[in-house]
Structures are given as structure tokens and as C-alpha cells.
PyMOL Python script that loads the backbone (N, CA, C, O; Angstrom):
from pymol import cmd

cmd.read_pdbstr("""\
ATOM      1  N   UNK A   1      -2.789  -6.840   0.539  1.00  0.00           N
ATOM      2  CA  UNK A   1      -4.163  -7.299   0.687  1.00  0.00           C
ATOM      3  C   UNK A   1      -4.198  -8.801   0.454  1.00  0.00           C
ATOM      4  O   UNK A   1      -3.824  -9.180  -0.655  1.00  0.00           O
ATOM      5  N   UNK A   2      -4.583  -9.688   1.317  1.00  0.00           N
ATOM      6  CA  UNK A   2      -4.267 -10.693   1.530  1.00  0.00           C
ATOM      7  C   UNK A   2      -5.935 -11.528   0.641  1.00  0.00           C
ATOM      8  O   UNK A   2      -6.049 -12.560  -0.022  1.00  0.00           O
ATOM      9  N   UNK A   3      -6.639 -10.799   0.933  1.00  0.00           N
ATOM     10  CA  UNK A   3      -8.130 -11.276   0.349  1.00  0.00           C
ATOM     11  C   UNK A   3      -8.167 -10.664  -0.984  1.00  0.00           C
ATOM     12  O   UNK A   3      -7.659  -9.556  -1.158  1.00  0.00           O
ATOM     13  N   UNK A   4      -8.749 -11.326  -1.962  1.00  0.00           N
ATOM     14  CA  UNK A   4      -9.476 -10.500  -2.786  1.00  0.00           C
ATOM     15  C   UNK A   4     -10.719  -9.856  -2.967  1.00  0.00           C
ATOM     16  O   UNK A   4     -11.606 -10.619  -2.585  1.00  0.00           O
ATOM     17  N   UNK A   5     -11.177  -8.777  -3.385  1.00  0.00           N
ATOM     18  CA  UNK A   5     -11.868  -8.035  -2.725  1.00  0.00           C
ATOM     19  C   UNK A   5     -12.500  -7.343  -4.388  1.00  0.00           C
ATOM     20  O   UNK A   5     -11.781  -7.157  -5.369  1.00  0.00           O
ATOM     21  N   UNK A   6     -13.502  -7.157  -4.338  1.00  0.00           N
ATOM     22  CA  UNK A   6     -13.872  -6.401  -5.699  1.00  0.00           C
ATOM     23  C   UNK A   6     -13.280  -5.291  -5.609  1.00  0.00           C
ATOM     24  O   UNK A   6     -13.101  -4.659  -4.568  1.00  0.00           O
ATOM     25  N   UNK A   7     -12.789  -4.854  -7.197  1.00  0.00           N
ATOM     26  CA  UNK A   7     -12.406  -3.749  -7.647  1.00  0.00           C
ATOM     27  C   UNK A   7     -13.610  -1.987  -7.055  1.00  0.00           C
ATOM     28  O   UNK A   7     -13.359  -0.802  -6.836  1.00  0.00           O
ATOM     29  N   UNK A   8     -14.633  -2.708  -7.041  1.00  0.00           N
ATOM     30  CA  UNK A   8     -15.482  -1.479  -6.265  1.00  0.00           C
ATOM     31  C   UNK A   8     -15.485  -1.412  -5.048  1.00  0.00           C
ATOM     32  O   UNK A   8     -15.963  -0.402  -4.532  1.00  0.00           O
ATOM     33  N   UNK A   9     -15.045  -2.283  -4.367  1.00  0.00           N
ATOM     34  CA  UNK A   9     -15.109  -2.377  -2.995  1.00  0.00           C
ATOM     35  C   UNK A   9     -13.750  -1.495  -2.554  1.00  0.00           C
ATOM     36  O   UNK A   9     -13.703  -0.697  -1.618  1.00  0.00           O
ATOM     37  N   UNK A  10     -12.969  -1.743  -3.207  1.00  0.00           N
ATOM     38  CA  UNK A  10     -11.421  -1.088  -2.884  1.00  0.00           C
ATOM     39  C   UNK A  10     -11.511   0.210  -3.236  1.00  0.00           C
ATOM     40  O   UNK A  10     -10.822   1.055  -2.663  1.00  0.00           O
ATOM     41  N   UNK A  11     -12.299   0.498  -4.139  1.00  0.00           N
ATOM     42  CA  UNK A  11     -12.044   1.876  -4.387  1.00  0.00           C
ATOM     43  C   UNK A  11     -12.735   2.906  -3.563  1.00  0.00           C
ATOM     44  O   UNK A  11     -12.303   4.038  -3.346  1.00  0.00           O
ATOM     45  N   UNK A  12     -14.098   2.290  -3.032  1.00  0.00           N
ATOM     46  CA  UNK A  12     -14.841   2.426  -2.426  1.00  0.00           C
ATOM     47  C   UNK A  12     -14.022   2.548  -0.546  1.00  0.00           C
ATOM     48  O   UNK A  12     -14.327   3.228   0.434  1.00  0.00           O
ATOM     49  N   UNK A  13     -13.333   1.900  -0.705  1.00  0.00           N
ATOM     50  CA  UNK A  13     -12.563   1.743   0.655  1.00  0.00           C
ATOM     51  C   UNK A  13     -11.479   2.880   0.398  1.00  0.00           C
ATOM     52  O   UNK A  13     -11.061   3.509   1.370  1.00  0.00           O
ATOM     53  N   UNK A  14     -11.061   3.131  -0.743  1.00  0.00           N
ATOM     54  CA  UNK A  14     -10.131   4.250  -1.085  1.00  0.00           C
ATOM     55  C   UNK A  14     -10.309   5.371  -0.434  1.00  0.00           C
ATOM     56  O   UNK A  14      -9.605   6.088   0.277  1.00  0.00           O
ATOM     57  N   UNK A  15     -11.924   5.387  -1.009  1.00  0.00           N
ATOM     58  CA  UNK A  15     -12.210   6.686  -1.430  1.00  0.00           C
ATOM     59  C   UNK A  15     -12.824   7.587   0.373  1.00  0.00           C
ATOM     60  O   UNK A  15     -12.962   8.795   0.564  1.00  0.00           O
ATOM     61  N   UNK A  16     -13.017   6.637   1.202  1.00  0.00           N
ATOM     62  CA  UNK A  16     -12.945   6.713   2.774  1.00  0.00           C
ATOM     63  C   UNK A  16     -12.046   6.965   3.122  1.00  0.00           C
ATOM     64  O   UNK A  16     -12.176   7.814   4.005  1.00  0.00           O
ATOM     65  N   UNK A  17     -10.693   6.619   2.883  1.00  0.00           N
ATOM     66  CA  UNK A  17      -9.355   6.639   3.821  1.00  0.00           C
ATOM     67  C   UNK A  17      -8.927   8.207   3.440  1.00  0.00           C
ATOM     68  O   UNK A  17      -8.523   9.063   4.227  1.00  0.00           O
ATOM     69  N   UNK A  18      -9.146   8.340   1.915  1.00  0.00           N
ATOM     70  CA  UNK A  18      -8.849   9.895   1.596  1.00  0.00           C
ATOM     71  C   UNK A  18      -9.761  10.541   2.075  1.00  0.00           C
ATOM     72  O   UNK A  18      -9.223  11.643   2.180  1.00  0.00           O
ATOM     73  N   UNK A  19     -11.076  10.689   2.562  1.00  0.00           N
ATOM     74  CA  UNK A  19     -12.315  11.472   3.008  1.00  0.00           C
ATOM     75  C   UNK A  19     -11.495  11.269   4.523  1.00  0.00           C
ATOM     76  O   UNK A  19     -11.284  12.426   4.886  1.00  0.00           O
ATOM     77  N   UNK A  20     -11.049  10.523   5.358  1.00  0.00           N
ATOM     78  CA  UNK A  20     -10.462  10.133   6.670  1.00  0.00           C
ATOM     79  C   UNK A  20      -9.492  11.688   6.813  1.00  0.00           C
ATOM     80  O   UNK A  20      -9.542  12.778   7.383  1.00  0.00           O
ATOM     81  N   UNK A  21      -8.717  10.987   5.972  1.00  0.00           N
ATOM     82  CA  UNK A  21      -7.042  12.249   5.786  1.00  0.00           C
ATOM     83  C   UNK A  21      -7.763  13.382   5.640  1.00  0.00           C
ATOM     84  O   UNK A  21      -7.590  14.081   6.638  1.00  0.00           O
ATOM     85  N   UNK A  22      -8.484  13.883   4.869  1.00  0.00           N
ATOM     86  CA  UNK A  22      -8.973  15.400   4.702  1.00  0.00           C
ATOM     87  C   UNK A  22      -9.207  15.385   5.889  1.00  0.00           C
ATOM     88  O   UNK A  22      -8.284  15.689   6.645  1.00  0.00           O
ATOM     89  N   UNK A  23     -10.602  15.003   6.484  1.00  0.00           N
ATOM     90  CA  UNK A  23     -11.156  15.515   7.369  1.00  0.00           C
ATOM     91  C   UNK A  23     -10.091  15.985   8.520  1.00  0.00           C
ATOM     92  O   UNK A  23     -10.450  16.830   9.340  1.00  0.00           O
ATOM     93  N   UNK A  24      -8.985  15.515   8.559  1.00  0.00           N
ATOM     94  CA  UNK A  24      -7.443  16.071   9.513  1.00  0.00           C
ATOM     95  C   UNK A  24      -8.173  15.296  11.079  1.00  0.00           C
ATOM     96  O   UNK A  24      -7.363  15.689  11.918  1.00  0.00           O
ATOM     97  N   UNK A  25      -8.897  14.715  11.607  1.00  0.00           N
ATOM     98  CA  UNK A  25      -9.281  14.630  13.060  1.00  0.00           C
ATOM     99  C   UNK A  25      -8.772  13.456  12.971  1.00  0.00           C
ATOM    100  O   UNK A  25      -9.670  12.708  13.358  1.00  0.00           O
ATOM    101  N   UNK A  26      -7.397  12.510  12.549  1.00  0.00           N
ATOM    102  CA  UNK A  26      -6.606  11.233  12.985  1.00  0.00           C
ATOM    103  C   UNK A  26      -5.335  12.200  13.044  1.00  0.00           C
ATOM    104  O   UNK A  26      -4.894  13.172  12.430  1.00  0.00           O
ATOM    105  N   UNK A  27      -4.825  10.990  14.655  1.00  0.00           N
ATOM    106  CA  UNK A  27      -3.565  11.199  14.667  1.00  0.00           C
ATOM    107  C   UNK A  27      -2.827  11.165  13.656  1.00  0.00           C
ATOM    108  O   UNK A  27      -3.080  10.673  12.556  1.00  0.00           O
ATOM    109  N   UNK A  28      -1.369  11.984  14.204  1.00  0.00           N
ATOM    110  CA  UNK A  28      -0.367  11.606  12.625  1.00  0.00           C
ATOM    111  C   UNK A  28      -0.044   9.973  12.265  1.00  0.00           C
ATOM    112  O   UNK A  28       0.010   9.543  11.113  1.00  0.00           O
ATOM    113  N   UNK A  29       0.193   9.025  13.682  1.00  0.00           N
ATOM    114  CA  UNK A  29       0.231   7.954  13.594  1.00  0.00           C
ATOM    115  C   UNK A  29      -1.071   6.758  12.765  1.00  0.00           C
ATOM    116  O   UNK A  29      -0.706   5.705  12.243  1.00  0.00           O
ATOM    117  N   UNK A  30      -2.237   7.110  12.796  1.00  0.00           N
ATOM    118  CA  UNK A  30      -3.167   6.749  12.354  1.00  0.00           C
ATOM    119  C   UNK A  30      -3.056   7.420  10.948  1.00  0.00           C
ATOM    120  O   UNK A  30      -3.235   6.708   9.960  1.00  0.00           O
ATOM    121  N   UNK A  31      -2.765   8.776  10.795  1.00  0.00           N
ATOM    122  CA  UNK A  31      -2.803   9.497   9.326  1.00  0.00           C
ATOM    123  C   UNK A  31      -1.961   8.497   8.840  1.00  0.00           C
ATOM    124  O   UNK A  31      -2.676   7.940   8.007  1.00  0.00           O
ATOM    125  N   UNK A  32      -0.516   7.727   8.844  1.00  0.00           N
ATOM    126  CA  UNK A  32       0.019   7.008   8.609  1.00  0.00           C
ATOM    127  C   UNK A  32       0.116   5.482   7.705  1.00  0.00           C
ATOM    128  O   UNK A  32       0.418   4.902   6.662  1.00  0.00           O
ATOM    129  N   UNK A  33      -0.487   5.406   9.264  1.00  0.00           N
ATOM    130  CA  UNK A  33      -1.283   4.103   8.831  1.00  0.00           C
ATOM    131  C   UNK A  33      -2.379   3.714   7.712  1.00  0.00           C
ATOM    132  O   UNK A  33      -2.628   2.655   7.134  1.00  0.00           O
ATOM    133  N   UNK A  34      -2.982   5.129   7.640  1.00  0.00           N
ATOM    134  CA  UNK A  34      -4.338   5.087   6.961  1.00  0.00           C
ATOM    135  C   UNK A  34      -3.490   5.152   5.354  1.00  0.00           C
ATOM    136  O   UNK A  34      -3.750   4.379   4.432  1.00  0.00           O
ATOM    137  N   UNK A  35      -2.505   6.189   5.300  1.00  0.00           N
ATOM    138  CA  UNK A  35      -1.912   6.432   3.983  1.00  0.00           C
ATOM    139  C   UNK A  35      -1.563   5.110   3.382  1.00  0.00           C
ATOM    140  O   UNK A  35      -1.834   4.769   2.230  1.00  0.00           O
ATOM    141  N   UNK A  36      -0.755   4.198   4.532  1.00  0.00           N
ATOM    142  CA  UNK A  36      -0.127   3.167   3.999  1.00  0.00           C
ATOM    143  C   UNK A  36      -1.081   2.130   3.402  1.00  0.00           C
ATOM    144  O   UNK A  36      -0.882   1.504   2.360  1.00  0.00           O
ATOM    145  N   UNK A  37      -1.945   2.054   4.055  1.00  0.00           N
ATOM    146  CA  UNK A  37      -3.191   1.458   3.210  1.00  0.00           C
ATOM    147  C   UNK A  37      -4.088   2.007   2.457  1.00  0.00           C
ATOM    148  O   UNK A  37      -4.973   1.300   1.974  1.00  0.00           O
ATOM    149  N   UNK A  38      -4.054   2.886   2.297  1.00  0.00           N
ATOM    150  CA  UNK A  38      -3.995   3.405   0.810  1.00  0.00           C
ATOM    151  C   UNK A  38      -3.456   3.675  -0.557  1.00  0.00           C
ATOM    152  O   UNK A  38      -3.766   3.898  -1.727  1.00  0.00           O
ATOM    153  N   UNK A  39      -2.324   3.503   0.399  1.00  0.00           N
ATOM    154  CA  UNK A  39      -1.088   3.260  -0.659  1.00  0.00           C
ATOM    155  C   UNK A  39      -1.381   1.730  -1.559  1.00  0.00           C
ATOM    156  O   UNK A  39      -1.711   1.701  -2.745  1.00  0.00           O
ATOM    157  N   UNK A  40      -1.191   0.635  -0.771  1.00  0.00           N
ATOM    158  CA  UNK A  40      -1.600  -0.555  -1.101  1.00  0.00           C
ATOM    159  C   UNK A  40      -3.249  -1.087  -1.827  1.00  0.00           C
ATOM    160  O   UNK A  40      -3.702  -1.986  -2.535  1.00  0.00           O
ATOM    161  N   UNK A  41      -3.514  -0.377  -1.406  1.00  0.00           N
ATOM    162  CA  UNK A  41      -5.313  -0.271  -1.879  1.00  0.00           C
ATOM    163  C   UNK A  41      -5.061   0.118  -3.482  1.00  0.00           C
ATOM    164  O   UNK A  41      -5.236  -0.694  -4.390  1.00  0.00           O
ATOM    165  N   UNK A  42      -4.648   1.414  -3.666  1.00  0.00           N
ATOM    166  CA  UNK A  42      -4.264   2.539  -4.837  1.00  0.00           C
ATOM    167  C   UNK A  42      -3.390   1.148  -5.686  1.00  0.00           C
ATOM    168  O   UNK A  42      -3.709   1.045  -6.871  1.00  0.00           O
ATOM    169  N   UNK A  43      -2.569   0.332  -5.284  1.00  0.00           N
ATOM    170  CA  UNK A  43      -1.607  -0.284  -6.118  1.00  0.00           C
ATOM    171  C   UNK A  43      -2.783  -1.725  -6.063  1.00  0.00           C
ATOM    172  O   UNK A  43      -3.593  -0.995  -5.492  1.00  0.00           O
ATOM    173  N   UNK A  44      -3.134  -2.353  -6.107  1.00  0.00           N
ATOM    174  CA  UNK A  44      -4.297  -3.404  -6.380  1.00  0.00           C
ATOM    175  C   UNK A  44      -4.979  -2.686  -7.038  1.00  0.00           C
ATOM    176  O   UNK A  44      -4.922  -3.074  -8.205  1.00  0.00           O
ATOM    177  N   UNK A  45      -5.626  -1.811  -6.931  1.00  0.00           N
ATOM    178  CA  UNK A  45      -6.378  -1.662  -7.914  1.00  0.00           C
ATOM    179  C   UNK A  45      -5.837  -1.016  -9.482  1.00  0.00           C
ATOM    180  O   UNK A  45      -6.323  -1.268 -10.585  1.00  0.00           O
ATOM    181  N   UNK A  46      -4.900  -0.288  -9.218  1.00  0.00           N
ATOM    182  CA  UNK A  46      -3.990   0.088 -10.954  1.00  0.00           C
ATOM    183  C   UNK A  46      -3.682  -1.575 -11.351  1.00  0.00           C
ATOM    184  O   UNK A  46      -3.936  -1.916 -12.506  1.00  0.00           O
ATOM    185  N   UNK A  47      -3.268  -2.352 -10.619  1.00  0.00           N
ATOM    186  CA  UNK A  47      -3.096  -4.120 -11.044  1.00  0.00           C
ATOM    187  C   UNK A  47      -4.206  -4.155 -11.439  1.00  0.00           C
ATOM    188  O   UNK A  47      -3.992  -4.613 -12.561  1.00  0.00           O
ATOM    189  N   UNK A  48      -5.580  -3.980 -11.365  1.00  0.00           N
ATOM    190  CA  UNK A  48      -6.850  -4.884 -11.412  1.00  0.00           C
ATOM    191  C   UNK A  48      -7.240  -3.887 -12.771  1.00  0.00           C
ATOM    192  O   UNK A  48      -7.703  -4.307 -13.832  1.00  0.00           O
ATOM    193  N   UNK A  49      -6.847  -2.102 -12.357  1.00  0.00           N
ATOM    194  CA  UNK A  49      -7.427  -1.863 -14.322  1.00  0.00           C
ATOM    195  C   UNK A  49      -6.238  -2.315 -15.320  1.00  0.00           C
ATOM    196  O   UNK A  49      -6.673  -2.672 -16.415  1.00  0.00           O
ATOM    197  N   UNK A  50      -4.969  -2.373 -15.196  1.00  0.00           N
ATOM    198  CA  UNK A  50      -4.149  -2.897 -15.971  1.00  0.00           C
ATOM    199  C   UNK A  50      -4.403  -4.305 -16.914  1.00  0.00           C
ATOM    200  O   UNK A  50      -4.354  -4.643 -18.097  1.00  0.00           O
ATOM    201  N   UNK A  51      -4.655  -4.787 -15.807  1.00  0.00           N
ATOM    202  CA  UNK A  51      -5.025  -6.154 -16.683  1.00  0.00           C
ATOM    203  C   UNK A  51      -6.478  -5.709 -17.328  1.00  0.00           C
ATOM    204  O   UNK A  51      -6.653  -5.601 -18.542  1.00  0.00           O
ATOM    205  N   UNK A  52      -7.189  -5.538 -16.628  1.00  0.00           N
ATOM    206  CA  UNK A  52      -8.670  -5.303 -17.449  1.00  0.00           C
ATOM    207  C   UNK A  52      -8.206  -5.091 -18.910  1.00  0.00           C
ATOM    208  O   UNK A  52      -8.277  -5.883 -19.850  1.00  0.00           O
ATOM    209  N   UNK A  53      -7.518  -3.335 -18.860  1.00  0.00           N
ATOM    210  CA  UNK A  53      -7.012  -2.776 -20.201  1.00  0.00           C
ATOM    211  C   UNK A  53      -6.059  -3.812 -20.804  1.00  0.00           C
ATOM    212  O   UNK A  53      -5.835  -3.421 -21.950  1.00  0.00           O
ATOM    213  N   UNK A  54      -5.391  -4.954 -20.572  1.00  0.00           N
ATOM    214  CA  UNK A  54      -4.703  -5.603 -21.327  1.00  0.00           C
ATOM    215  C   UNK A  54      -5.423  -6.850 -22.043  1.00  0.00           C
ATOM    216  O   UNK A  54      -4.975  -7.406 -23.046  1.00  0.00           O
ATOM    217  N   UNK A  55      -6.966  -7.314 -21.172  1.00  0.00           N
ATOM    218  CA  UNK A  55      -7.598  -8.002 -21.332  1.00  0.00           C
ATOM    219  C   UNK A  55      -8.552  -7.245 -23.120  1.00  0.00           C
ATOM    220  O   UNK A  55      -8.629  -7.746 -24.242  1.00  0.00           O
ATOM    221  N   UNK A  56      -8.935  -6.296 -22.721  1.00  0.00           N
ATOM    222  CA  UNK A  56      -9.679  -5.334 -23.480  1.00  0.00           C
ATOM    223  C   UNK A  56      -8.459  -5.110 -24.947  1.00  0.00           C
ATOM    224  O   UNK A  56      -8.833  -5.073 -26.119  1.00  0.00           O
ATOM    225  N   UNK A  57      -7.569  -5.035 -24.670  1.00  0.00           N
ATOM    226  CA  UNK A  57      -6.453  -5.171 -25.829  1.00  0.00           C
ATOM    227  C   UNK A  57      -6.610  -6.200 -26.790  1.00  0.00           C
ATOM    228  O   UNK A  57      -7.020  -6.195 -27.951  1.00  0.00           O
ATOM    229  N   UNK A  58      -6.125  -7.215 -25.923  1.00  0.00           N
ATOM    230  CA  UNK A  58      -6.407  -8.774 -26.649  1.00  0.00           C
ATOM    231  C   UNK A  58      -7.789  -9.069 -27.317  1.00  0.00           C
ATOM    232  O   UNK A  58      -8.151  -9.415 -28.442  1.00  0.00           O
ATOM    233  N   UNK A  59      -8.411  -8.774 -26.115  1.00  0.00           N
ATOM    234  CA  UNK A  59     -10.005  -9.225 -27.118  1.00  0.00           C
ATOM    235  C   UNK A  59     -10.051  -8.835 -28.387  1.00  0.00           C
ATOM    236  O   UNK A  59      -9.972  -9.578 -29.366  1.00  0.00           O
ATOM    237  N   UNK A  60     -10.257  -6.941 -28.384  1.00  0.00           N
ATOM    238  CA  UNK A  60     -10.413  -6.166 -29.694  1.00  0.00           C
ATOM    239  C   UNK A  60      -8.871  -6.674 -30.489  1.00  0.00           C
ATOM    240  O   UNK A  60      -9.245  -6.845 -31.649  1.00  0.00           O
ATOM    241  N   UNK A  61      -7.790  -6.901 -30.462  1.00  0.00           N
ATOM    242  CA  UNK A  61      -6.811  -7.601 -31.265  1.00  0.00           C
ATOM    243  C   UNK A  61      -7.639  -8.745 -31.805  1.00  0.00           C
ATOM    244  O   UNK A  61      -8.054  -8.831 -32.961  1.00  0.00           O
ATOM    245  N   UNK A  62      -7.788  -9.427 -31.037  1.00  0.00           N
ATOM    246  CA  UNK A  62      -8.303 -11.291 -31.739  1.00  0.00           C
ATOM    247  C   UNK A  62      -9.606 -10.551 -32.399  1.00  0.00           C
ATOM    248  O   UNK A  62     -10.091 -11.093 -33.392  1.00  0.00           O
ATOM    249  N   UNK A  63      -9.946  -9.864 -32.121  1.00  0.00           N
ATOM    250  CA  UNK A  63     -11.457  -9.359 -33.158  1.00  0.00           C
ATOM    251  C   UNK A  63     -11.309  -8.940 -34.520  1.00  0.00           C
ATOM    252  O   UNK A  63     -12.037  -9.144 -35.492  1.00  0.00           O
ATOM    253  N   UNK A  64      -9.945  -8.152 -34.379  1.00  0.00           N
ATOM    254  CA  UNK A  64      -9.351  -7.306 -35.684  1.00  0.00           C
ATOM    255  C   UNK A  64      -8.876  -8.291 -36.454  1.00  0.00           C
ATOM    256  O   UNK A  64      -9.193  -8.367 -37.641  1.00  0.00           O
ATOM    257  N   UNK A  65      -8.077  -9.141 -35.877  1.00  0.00           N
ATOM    258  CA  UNK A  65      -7.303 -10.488 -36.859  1.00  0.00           C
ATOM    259  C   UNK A  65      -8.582 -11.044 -37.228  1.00  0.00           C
ATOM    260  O   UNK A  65      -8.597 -11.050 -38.459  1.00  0.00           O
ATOM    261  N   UNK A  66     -10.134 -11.720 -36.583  1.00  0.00           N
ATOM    262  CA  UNK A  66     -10.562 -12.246 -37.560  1.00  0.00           C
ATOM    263  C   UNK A  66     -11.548 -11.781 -38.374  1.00  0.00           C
ATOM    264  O   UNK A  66     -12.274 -12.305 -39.218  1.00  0.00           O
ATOM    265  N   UNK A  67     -11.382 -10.404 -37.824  1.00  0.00           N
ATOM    266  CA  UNK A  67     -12.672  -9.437 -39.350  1.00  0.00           C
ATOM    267  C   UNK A  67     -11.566  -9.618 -40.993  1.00  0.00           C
ATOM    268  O   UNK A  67     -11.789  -9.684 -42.202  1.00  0.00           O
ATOM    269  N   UNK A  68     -10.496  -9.634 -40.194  1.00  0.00           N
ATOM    270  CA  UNK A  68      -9.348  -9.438 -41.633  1.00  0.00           C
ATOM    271  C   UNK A  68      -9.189 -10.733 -42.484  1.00  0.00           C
ATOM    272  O   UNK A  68      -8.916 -10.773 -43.684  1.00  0.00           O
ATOM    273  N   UNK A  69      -9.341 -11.461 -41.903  1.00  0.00           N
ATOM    274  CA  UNK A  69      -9.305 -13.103 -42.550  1.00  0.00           C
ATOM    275  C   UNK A  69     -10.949 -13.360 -43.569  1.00  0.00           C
ATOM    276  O   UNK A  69     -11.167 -14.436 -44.127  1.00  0.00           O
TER     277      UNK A  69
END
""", "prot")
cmd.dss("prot")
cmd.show_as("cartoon", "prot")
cmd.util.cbc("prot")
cmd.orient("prot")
């Protein structure tokens, strides 16, 4: 994904490509295609909660160090 794109927007775009695949009416070549960008979709966004949750780490850390001081 060459743009950045909100975290709701992608999931939101996810959550179409899998509603696409169920529905079974794409070729296998298009089923394909559609997976592979989903695939890539699915991996940006585990990047985008990862950091969140690492962001959310740090904060409540630096919070804990200075209730303790």
C-alpha cells in the first residue's frame, strides 16, 4: 500500500474483499487477486495496531515511573 490510508478505512476495505470471497461470484483469478490484497491490507493494519499497543505500553510505563517518584 503505497498511500496511507486510515486504519478504518482498511479494515473497512478488508472487510469487503472477505464479503467479495464469500459471496464465491469472482473468478478464481480475481479470487486471487482479491486475497492478495487482503493479504497486504490484513498486514498494515496488524503494523498500525502493533504500534498503537506499543505506543499504549510506553505511555502507561512513563505514567507508572512517575506516580512512583
Amino acid at each position: 500500500m503505497s498511500k496511507k490510508i486510515k486504519f478504518e478505512e482498511s479494515l473497512s476495505e478488508l472487510e469487503n474483499i472477505v464479503k467479495q470471497l464469500e459471496d464465491g461470484n469472482c473468478s478464481l483469478d480475481e479470487s486471487i487477486e482479491l486475497f492478495k490484497k487482503g493479504i497486504e491490507i490484513s498486514g498494515e493494519c496488524k503494523k498500525t495496531l502493533d504500534n498503537a499497543r506499543q505506543t499504549v505500553i510506553s505511555l502507561t510505563e512513563a505514567e507508572a515511573e512517575e506516580n512512583d517518584d
